[in-house]
DSSP file (Angstrom, degrees, kcal/mol; ACC not computed):
  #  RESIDUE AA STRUCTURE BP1 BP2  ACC     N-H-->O    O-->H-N    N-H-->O    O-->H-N    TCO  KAPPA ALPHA  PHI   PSI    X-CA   Y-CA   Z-CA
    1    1 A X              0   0    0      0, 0.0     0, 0.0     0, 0.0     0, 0.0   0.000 360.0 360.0 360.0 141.3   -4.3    6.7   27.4
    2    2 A X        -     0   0    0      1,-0.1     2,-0.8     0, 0.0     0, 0.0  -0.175 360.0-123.5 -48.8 144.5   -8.1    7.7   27.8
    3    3 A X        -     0   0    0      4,-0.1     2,-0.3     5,-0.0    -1,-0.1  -0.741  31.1-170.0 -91.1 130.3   -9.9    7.0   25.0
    4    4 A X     >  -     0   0    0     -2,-0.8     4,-1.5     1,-0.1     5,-0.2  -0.947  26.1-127.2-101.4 137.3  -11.6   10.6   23.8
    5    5 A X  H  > S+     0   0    0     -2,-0.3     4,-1.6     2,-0.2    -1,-0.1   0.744 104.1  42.0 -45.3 -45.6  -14.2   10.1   21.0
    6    6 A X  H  4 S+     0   0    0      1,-0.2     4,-0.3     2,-0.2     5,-0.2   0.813 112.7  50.2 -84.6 -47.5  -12.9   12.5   18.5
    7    7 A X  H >> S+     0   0    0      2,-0.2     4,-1.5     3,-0.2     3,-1.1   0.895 114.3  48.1 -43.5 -50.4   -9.1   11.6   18.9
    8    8 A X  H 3X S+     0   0    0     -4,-1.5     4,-1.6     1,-0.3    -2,-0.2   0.951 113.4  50.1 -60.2 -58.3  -10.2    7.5   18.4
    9    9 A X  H 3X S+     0   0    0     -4,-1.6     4,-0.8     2,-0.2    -1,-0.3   0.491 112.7  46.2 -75.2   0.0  -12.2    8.7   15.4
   10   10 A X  H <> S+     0   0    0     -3,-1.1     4,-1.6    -4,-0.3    -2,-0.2   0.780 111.8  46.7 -90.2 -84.4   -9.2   10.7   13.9
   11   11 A X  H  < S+     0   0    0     -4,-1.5    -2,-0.2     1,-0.2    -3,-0.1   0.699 112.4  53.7 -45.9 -21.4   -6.7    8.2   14.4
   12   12 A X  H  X S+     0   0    0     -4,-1.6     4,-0.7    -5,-0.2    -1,-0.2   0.909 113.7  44.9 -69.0 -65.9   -9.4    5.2   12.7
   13   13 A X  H >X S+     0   0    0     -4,-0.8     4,-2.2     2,-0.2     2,-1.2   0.789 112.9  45.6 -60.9 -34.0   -9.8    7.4    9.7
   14   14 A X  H 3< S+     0   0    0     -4,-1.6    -1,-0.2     1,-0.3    -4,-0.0  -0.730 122.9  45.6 -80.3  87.9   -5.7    8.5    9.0
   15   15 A X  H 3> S+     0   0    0     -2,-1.2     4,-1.4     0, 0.0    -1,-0.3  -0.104 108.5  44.0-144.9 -49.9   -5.3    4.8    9.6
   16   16 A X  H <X S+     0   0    0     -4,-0.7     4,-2.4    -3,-0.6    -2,-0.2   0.736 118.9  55.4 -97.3 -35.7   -8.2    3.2    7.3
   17   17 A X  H  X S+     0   0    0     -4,-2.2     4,-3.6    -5,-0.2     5,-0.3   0.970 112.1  45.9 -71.4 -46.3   -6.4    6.4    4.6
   18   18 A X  H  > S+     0   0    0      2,-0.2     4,-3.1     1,-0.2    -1,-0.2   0.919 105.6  48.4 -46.4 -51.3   -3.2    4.7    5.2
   19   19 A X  H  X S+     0   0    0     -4,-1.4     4,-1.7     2,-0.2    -2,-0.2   0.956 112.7  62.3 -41.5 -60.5   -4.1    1.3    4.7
   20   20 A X  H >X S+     0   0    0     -4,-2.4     4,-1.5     1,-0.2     3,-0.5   0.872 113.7  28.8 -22.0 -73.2   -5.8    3.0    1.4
   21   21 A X  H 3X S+     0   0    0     -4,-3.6     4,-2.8     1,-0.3     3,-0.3   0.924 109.7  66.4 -77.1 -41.0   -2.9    4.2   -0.1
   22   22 A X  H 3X S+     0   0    0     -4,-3.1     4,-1.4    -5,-0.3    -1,-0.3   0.806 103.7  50.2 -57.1 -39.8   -0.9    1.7    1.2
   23   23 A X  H <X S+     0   0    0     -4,-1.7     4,-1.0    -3,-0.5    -1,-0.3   0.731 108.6  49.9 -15.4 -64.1   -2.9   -0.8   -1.1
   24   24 A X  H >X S+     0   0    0     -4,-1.5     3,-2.7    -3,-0.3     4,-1.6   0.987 105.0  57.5 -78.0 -51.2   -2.6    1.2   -4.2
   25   25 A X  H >X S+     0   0    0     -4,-2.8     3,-3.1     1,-0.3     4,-1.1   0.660 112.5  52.1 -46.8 -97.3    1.4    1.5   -3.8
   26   26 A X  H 3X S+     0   0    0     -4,-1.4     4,-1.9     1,-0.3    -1,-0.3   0.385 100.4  47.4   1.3 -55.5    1.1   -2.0   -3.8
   27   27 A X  H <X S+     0   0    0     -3,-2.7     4,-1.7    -4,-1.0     5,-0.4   0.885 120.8  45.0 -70.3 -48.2   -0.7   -2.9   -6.6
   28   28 A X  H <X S+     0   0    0     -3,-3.1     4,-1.6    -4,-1.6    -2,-0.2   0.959 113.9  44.1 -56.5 -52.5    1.7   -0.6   -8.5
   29   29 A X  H  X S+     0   0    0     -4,-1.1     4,-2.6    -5,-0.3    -1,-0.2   0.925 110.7  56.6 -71.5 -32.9    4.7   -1.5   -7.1
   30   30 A X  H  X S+     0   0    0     -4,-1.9     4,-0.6     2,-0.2    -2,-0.2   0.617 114.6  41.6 -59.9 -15.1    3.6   -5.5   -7.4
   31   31 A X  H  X S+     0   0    0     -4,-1.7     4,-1.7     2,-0.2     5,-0.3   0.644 108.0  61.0-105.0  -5.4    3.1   -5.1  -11.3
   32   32 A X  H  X S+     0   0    0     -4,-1.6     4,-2.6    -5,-0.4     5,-0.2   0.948 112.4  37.5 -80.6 -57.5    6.1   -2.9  -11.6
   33   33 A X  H  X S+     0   0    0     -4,-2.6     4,-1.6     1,-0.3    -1,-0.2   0.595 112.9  54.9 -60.4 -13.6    8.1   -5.9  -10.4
   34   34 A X  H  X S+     0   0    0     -4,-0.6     4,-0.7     2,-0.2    -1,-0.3   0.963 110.6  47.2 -69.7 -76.8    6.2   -8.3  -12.1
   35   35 A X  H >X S+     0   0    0     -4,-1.7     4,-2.8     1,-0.3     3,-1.4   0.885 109.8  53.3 -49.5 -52.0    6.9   -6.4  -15.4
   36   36 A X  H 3X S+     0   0    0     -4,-2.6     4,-0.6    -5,-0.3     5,-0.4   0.985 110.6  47.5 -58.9 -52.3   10.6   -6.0  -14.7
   37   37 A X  H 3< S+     0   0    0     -4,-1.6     4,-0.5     1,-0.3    -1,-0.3   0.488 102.7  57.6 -90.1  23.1   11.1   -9.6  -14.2
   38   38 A X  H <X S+     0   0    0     -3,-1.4     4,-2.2    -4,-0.7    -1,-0.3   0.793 109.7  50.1 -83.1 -37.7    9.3  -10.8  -17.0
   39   39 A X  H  < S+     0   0    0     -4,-2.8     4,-0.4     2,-0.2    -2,-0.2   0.236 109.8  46.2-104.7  61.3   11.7   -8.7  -19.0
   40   40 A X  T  X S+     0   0    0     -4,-0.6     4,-5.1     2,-0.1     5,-0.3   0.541 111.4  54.3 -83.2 -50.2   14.7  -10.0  -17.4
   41   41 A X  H  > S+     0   0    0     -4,-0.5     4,-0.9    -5,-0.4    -2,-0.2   0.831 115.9  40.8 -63.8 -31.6   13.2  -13.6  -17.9
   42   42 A X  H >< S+     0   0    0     -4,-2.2     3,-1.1     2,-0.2    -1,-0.2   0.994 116.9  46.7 -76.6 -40.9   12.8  -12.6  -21.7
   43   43 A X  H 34 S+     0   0    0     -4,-0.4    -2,-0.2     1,-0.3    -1,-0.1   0.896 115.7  44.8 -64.2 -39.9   16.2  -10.9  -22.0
   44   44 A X  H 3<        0   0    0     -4,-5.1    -1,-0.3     1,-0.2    -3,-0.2   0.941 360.0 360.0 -78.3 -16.5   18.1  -13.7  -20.2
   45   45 A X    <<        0   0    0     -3,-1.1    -2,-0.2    -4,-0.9    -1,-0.2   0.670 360.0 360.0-101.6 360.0   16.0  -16.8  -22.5
C-alpha cells in the first residue's frame, strides 16, 4: 500500500502503545508465575 504520512505515523504510535502495555502484562504476569511456583515448590518440599 502507499505509504501516507499520517496513516504510517498512526500505525507507529498504536504499535510502540502496544509494545507498552504488552511489556507491563508481562512483567506482571512473569512475577505472578514466579510467585505461584515458588508456592507450589514450598507446598510440595
Amino acid at each position: 500500500p502507499p505509504m501516507s504520512t499520517p496513516s504510517t505515523v498512526f500505525w507507529v504510535a498504536l504499535i510502540a502503545v502496544n509494545l507498552l502495555n504488552g511489556v507491563r502484562i508481562a512483567r506482571r504476569y512473569r512475577w505472578v508465575v514466579t510467585w505461584r511456583t515458588i508456592t507450589l515448590y514450598r507446598r510440595q518440599a
